[in-house]
C-alpha positions in Angstrom: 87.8 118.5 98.1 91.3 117.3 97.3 94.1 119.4 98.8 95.4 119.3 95.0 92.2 121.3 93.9 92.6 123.4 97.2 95.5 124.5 95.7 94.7 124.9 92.2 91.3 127.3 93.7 94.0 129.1 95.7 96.0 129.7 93.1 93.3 131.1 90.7 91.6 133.4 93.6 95.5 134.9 94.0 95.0 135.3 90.1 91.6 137.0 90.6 93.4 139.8 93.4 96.1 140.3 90.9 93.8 141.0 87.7 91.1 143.2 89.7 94.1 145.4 90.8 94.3 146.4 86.9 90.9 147.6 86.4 90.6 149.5 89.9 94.2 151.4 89.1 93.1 152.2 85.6 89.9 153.7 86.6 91.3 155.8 89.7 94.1 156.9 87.1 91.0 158.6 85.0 88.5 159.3 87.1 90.5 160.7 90.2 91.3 163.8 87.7 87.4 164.6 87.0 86.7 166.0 90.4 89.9 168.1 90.4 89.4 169.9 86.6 88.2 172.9 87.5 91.1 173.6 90.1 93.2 172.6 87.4 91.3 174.7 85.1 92.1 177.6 87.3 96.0 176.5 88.1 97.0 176.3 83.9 94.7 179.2 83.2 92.8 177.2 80.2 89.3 177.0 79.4 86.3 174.4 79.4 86.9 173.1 76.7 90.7 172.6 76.8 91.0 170.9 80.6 87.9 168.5 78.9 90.5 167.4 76.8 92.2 166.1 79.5 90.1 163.4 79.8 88.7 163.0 76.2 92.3 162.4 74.9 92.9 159.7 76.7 89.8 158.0 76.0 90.1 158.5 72.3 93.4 156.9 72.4 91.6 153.9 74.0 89.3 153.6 71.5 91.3 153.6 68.8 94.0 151.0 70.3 92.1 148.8 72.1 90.6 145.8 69.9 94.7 146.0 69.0 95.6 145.3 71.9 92.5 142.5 72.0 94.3 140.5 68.7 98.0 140.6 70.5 96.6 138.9 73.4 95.2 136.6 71.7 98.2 135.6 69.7 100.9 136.8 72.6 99.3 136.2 75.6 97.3 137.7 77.8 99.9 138.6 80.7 102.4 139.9 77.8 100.2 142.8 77.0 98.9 143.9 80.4 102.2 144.0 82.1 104.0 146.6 79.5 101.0 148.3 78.6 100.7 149.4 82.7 104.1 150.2 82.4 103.4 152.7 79.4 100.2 154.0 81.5 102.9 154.5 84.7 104.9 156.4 82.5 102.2 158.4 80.7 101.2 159.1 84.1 104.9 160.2 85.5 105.1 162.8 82.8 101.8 164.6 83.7 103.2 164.6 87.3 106.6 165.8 85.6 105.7 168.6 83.6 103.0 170.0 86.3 105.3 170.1 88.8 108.6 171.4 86.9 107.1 173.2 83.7 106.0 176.7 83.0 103.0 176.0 80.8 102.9 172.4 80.6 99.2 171.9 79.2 100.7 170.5 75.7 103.3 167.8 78.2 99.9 166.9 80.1 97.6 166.1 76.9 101.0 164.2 76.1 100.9 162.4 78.8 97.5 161.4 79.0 97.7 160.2 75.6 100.6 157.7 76.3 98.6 156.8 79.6 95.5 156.0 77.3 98.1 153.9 75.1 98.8 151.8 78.5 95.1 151.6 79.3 94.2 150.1 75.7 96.1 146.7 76.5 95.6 146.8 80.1 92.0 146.8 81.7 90.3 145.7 78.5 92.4 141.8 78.9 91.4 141.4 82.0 87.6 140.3 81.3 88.9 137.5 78.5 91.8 136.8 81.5 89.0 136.0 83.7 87.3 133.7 81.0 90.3 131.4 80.9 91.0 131.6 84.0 88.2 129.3 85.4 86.9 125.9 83.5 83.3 126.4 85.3 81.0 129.1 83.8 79.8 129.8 87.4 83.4 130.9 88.7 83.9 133.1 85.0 80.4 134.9 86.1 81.2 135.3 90.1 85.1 136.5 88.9 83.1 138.9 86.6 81.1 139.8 89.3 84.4 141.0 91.2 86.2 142.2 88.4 83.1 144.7 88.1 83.3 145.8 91.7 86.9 146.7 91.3 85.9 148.5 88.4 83.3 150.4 89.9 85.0 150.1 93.9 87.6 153.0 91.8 85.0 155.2 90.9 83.6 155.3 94.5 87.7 155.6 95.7 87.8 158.1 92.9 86.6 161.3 93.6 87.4 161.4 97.2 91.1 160.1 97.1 91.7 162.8 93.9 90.5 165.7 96.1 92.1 164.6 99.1 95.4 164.6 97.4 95.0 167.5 95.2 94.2 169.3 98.4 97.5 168.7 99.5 99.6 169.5 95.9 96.9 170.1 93.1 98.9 167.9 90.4 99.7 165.1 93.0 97.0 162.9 91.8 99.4 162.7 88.2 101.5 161.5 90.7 99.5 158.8 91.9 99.1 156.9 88.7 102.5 155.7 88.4 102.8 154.6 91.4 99.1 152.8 91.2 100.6 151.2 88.4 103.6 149.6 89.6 101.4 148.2 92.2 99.5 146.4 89.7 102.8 145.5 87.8 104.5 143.5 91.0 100.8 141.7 91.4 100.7 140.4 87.9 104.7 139.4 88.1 104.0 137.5 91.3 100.9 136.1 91.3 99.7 135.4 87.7 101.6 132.9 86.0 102.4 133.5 81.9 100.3 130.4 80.0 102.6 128.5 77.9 101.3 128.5 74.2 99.6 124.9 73.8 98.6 125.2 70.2 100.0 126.3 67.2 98.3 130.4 66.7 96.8 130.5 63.7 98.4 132.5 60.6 96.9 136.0 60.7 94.2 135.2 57.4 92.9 132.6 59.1 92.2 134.2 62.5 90.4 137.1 60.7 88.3 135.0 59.0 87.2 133.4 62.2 86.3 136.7 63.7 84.1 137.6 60.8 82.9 133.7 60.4 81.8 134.3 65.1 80.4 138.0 63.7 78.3 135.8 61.0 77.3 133.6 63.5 76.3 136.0 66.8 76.4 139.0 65.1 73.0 139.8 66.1 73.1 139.6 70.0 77.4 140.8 69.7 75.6 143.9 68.7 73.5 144.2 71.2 75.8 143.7 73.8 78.1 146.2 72.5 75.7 148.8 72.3 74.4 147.8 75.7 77.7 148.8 77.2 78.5 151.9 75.3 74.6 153.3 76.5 75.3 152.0 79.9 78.5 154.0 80.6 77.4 156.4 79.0 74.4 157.2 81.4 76.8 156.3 84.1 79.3 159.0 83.3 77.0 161.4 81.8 75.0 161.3 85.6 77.5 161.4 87.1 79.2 164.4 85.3 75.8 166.4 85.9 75.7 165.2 89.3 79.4 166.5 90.2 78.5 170.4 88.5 75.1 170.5 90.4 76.9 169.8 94.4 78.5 172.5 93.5 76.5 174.9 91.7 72.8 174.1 93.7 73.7 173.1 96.6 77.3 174.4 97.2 79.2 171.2 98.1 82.6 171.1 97.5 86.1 169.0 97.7 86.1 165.6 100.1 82.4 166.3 101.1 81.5 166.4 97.3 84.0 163.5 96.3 81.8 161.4 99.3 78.4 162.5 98.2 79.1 161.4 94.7 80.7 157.7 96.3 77.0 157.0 97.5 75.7 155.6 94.4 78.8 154.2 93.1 79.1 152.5 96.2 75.7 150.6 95.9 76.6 149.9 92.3 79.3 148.4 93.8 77.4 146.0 96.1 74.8 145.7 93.4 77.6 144.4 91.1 79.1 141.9 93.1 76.2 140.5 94.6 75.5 139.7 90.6 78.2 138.2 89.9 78.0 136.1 92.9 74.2 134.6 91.9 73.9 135.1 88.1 75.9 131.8 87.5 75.6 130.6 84.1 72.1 130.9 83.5 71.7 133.3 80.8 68.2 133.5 80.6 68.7 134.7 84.5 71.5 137.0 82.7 69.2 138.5 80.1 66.5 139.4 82.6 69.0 140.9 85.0 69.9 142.9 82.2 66.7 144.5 80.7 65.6 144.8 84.8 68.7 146.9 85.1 67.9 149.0 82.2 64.3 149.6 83.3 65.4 150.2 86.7 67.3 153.0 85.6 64.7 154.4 83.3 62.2 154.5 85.9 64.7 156.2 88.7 64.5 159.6 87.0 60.9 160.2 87.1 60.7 161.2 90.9 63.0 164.0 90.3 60.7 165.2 88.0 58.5 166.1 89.8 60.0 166.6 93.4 62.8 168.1 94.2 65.9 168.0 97.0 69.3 166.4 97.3 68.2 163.4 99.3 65.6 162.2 96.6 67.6 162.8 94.2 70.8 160.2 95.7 67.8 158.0 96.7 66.8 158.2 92.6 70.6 157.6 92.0 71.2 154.8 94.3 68.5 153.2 92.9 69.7 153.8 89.2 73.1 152.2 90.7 71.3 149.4 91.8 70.3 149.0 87.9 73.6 149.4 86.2 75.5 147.4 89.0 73.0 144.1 88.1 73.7 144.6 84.7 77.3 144.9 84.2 78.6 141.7 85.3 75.7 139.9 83.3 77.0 141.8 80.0 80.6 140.4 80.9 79.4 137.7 81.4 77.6 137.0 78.2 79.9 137.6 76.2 83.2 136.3 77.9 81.3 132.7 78.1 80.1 132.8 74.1 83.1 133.3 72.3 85.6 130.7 72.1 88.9 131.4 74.3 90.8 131.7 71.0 88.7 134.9 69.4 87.5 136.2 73.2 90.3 138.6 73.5 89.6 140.1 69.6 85.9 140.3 70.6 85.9 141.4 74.0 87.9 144.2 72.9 85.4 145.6 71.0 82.6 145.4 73.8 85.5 147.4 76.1 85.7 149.9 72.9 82.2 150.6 72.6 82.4 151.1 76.6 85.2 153.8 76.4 82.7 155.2 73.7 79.9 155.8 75.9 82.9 156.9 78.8 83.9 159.7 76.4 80.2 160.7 74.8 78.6 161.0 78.3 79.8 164.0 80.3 79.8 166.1 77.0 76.3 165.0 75.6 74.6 166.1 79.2 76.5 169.0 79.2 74.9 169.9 76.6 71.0 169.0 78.1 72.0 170.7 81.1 71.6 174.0 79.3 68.2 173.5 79.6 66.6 172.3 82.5 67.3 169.2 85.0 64.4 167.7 83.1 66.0 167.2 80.4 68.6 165.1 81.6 66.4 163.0 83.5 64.1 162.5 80.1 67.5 161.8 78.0 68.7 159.0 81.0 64.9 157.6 81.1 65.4 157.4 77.2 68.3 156.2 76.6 68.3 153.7 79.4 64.5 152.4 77.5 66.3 151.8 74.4 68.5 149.5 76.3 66.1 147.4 78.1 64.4 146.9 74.3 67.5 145.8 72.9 68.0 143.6 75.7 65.2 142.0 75.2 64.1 141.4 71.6 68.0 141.1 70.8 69.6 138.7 73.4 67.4 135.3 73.2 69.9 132.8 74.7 67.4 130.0 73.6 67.6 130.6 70.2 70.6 131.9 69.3 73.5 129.8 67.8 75.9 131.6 70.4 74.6 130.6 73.9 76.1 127.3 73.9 77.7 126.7 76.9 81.4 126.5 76.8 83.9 125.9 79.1 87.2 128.1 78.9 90.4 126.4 79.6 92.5 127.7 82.3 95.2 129.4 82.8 97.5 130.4 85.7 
């Protein structure tokens, strides 16, 4: 290899650090709170309901902006949204940490603050997967950089619940605290080590991009589709399992604080593994993609029929690791998919609506079980198993990379 491609592969890994950084802060910045609701709960003297809010505010917000935020990186550039749009989550996240430390009844401030947080997260962890996509010209380095981005992803929700109950064990509104200072962090990373892409070609006038977005919709409608329903079930039986698992350490078998926020690491931490490892081999074979898809699907399906009939804590983290194992496969293929067939000009638009549907299935989850749960554990395990089925039938009568139009390979430009 010439040292002039050494340095160009050095310069893109350094790019790879940088953009993973935005997806792990964003995600500790959410899901540090969830273990720490009820004490928070208990310290604003609100119900249920109201400190769910919390975390449902913010993820509406992100639904609603993010396939926004998708178009102006397109046209701006990818490192001119991220940058100010951490900045507005630092600051969302400085007046939670503001008002719970300084303000009589600050539940109002906090939703505020949440809200201009999921403002920052709209145009900030959503970019990074089209980010990755130009990064590299050879499909294999988008899937393995995928595969990474992934593992950062889910490497925060394994950080997650211990960090927010080790620091809300100290100060119980610290972990507001934590988010600005996350987000800088990923702030000085992008400034240093990702370089803004000078625009080449002329952007297209505003008419003529939409019509190229509904002209690709035309086109791959069919397996878009699938892939964006694909992630909104996938995270949504991530979240909702995890939600259930979270109130049952505490209510069955009375675990609480760090030793809770490690127990519920376990799975997330094979998914994790599972991710990366996926990343590193999928390539860019997409028929290898598809199967590692529907595999991951039925593989969480299938993990929730031991608990059915056997119970205990220790089958039921082996059941979860195992459903880990599934979604962790699948991720990075999804990502995958879709970054490599949509051309680099449309891939921030479109990708944004993949990371919408995903925020979707983020905010239906934990509500939606909480629900089942008023039955019995069975029925959560037969709405996972169900739900989890649909996707692997999707997956495979929908995605046919030998057929359709879409799975063409192309090779994104780079960018530094």
């Amino acid at each position: 290899m010439k040292g002039s491609e050494i340095n160009m592969l050095k310069k893109e890994n350094c790019c790879l650090i940088a953009l993973a950084s935005v997806p792990l802060v964003m995600t500790l910045g959410n899901s540090m709170l969830i273990p720490i609701l009820p004490t928070i709960e208990k310290k604003l003297h609100i119900s249920s309901f109201q400190v769910s809010m919390i975390i449902t505010i913010y993820s509406i917000i992100a639904i609603i902006l993010i396939p926004i935020a998708g178009y102006l990186s397109d046209r701006w550039g990818r490192k001119m949204v991220m940058v100010p749009s951490l900045l507005i989550a630092a600051i969302g996240g400085a007046i939670t940490g503001w008002v719970s430390w300084k303000v009589d009844n600050p539940y109002v401030w906090i939703l505020i603050g949440r809200a201009i947080q999921g403002i920052g997260a709209a145009g900030a962890m959503p970019v990074v997967i089209p980010c990755v996509g130009d990064l590299y010209k050879d499909e294999k380095q988008v899937s393995a950089g995928l595969g990474i981005i992934e593992t950062s992803n889910t490497f925060g929700k394994v950080l997650s619940p211990i960090l927010g109950s080790a620091l809300a064990a100290i100060v119980w509104f610290l972990p507001f605290w934590a988010i600005p200072v996350l987000c800088l962090i990923s702030i000085v990373l992008l400034l240093v080590l990702v370089k803004a892409k000078k625009q080449e070609e002329e952007v297209p006038p505003l008419k003529e991009f939409i019509q190229s977005i509904i002209s690709t919709f035309r086109e791959k409608g069919r397996w878009l589709i699938a892939i964006f329903i694909l992630g909104a079930i996938i995270m949504l039986i991530l979240f909702g399992i995890l939600f259930y698992l979270s109130t049952i350490l505490e209510s069955k078998y009375d675990i609480h604080g760090i030793w809770k926020g490690c127990v519920l690491a376990i799975p997330l931490l094979v998914l994790s593994i599972s991710s990366y490892m996926a990343g590193k081999k999928i390539g860019d074979k997409q028929d290898i993609m598809k199967k590692c898809i529907y595999i991951g699907f039925l593989l969480a399906a299938v993990s929730v029929f031991l608990p059915l009939f056997l119970k205990g804590i220790y089958l039921l983290l082996l059941c979860l690791v195992i459903m880990g194992i599934g979604i962790g496969i699948a991720l990075p293929c999804l990502d995958a998919l879709i970054t490599q067939g949509i051309e680099k000009e449309q891939r921030g638009t479109v990708t944004s609506f993949y990371s919408s549907m995903r925020f979707i299935g983020v905010a239906a989850g934990p509500p939606l079980y909480s629900f089942f749960m008023k039955g019995s554990d069975h029925e959560v395990f037969y709405l996972t198993s169900i739900f989890a089925a649909i996707g692997a039938v999707i997956a495979i009568i929908w995605i046919k990379p030998a057929k359709d139009k879409m799975m063409v390979k192309q090779k994104p430009e780079p960018t530094s």
